[in-house]
N, C-alpha and C positions, 0 to 999 in steps of 0.2 A: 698059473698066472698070478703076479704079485698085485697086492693092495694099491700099489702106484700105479697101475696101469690105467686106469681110464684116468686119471688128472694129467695125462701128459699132453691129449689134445688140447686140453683148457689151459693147460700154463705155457704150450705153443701158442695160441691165439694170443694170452694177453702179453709174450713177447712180440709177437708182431705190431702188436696196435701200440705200444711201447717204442717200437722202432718204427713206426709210422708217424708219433707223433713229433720223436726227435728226430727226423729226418725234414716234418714240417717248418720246424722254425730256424731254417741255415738253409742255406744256398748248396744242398747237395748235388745235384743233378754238375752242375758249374763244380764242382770239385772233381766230381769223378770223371769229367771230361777232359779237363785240366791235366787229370794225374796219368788219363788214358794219353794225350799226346806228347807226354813226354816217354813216356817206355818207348814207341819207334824211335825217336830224336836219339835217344842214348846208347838204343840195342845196334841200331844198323851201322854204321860208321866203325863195330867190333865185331863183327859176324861174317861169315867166310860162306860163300855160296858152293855147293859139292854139284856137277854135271859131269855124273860119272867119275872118272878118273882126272877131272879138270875142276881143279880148286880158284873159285872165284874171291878174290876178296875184294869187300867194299869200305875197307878202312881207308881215310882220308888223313889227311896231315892236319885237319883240324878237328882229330878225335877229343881230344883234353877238351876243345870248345863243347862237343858237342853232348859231350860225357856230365858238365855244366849244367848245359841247358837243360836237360834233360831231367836232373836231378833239382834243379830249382821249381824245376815245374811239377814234378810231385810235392815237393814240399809248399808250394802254395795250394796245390790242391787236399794237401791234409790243413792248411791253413784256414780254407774257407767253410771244412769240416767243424774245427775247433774255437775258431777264431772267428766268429760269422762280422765284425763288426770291422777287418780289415776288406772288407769285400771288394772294396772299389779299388784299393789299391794293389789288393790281387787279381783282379780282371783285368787291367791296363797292365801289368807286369806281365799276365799271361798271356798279352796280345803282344805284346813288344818282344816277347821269347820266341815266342810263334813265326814273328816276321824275321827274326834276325838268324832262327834254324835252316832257314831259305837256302843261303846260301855257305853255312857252314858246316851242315848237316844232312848231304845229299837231298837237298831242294824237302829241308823239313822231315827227314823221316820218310822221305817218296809221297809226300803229299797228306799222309795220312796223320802224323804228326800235328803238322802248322793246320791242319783243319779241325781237330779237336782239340787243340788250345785256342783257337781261333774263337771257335764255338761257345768252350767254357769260360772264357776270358767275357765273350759279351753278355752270354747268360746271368755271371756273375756282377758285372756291371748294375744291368738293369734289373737285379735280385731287390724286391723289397719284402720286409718282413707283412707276415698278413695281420687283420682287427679281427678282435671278437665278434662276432654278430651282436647288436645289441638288443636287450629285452624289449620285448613290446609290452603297451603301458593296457594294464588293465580295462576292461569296461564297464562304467559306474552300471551297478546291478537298478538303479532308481528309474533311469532315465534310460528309452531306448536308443540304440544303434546311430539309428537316422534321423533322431528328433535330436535338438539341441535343446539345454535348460529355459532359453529366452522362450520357445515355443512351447513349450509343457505349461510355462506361466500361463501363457496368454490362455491358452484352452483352458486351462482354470477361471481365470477373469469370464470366460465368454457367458457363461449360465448366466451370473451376475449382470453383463451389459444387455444381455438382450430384455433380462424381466426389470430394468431399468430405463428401456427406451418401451416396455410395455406399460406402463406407469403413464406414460405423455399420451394427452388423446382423452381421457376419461376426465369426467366432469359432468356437470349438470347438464352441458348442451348434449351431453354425447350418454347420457344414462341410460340406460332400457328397466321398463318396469316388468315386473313377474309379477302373475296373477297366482291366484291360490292353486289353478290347475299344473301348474310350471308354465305355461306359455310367456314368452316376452312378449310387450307390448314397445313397437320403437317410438317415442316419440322424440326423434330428434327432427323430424321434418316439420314438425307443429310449429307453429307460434303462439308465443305466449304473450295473455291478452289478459291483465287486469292478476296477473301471478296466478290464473286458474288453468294453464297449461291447454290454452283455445278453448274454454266454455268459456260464454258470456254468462254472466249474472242476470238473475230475471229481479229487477226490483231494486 
């Protein structure tokens, strides 16, 4: 066993994905369809049927026509091989070859012709090249997913507004006194008489 042996599966692969990829950006399928209806268009109209000892020929007085068609229509299907940028104007060409083997070319080839140019003529038509996928944009690591920047402010602000509306309210009317023991004493229900905070003065 030779030292090339095991890289041949790996350099088969990456000819296929090689031919996968040049096969993505041209209108292939529409080529080979193309090239496929014209070989009946050209073959039958010079081919001799054998039944037994009874030689059938299906050659027609407008062989040269059809020997034409035939041949133009492989060559737009190597066209949309190599030429991906005539597309349009070989899918209307290979739809109008199509129609016009009908009757020059034993009704297209016996059908099978004028339906795969048919085919690759509209395929090719309606051929557009494909887009990249485009990147997706990162997620700022700062801020989460489902929160926006405007709302991360605010919850920042919030500590701030609430021990700012705790501030409103306190004052003299609203003070509570502590005794030496920690008890509060409230007297905001008192009244204040003489600024002795409800004693009267004796005297």
């Amino acid at each position: 066993m030779s030292a090339e042996t095991p890289a041949a599966p790996g350099q088969f692969t990456r000819r296929r994905l090689q031919f996968r990829a040049w096969r993505g950006t041209r209108p292939f399928w529409a080529g080979l369809f193309v090239m496929l209806g014209g070989l009946p268009i050209m073959y039958f109209p010079y081919a001799h049927l054998h039944l037994g000892h009874l030689t059938l020929a299906m050659s027609t007085t407008a062989g040269a026509g059809s020997l034409i068609i035939g041949v133009l229509l492989v060559v737009l299907g190597f066209s949309l091989w190599f030429q991906r940028h005539v597309q349009t104007f070989a899918g209307v060409a290979a739809i109008l070859l199509g129609l016009v083997s009908i009757p020059v070319s034993n009704f297209g080839g016996f059908i099978l012709g004028f339906l795969f140019a048919l085919i690759g003529g509209a395929m090719a038509v309606a051929w557009a090249p494909g887009t990249p996928p485009e990147a997706e944009p990162a997620e700022e690591s700062g801020v989460d997913a489902g929160d926006s920047p405007e709302s991360a402010a605010d919850g920042d602000d919030a500590p701030e507004a609430a021990a700012h509306e705790g501030s409103y309210g306190e004052g003299p009317m609203f003070a509570k006194d502590t005794d030496a023991a920690g008890e509060t004493n409230d007297l905001s229900g008192t009244i204040s008489a003489n600024g002795a905070n409800g004693r009267h003065s004796v005297g």
